[in-house]
C-alpha positions in Angstrom: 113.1 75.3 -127.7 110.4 76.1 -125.0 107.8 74.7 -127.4 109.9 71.1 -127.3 109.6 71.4 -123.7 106.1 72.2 -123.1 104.9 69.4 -126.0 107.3 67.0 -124.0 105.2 67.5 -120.8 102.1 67.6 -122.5 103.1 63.9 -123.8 104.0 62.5 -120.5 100.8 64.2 -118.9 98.6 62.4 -121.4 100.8 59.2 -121.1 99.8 59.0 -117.2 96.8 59.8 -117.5 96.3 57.2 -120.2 98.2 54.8 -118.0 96.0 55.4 -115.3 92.8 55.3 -117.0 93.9 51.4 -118.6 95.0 50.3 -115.0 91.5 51.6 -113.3 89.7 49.5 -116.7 91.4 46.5 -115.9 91.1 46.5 -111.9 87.0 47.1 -113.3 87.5 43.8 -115.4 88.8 41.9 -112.9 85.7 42.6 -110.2 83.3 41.9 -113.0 85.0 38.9 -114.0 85.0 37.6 -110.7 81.7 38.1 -109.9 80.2 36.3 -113.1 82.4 33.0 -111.9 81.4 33.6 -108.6 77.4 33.8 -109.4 78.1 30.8 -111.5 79.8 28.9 -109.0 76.7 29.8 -106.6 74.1 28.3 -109.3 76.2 25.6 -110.0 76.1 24.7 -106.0 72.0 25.4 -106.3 71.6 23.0 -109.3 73.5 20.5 -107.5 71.6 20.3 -104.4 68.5 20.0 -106.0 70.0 17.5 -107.8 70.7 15.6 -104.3 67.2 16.3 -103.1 65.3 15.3 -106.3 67.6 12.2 -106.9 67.9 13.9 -110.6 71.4 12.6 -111.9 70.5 15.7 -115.2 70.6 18.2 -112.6 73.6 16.5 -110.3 75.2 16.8 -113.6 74.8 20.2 -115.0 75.4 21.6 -111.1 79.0 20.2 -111.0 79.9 21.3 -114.6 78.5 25.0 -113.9 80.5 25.1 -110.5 83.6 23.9 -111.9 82.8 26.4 -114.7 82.4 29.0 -112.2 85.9 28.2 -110.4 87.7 28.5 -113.6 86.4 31.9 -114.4 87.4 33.1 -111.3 90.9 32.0 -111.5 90.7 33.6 -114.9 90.1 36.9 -112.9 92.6 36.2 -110.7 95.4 35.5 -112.3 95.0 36.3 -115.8 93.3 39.9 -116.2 96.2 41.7 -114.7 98.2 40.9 -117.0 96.8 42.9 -119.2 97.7 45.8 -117.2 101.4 44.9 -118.0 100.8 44.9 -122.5 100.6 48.4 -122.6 
């Protein structure tokens, strides 16, 4: 009987800890996700003002598609990383 109880406490110990452990991986996720749309977003606004100042249509071009890229990763991040907090 006392073994029951002490393997039951064990169990939730571990399962909070566990819990814990996930929720501090995904909050890490999240802030490295973010940051790679965010750097992306940044070269994205680079590329296209050297498009502007070069007249270069190529690099006009490839600056709006990497900060629109970068914008969507971010509200990847955002809004769908912690919801992997809630799977397990």
């Amino acid at each position: 009987m006392i073994f029951r109880r002490i393997i039951c406490c064990v169990k939730s110990r571990f399962k909070k800890i566990k819990m814990a452990f996930f929720q501090s991986a995904v909050s890490t996720l999240q802030t490295l996700v973010v940051a790679i749309g965010a750097g992306l977003g940044v070269w994205g606004i680079v590329n296209l003002l050297e498009g502007y100042g070069q007249d270069n249509p190529g690099a006009k071009s490839q600056g709006i598609k990497q900060l629109m890229a970068g914008g969507g990763i971010v509200l990847i991040g955002t809004n769908l990383v912690p919801l992997l907090s809630s799977l397990f």
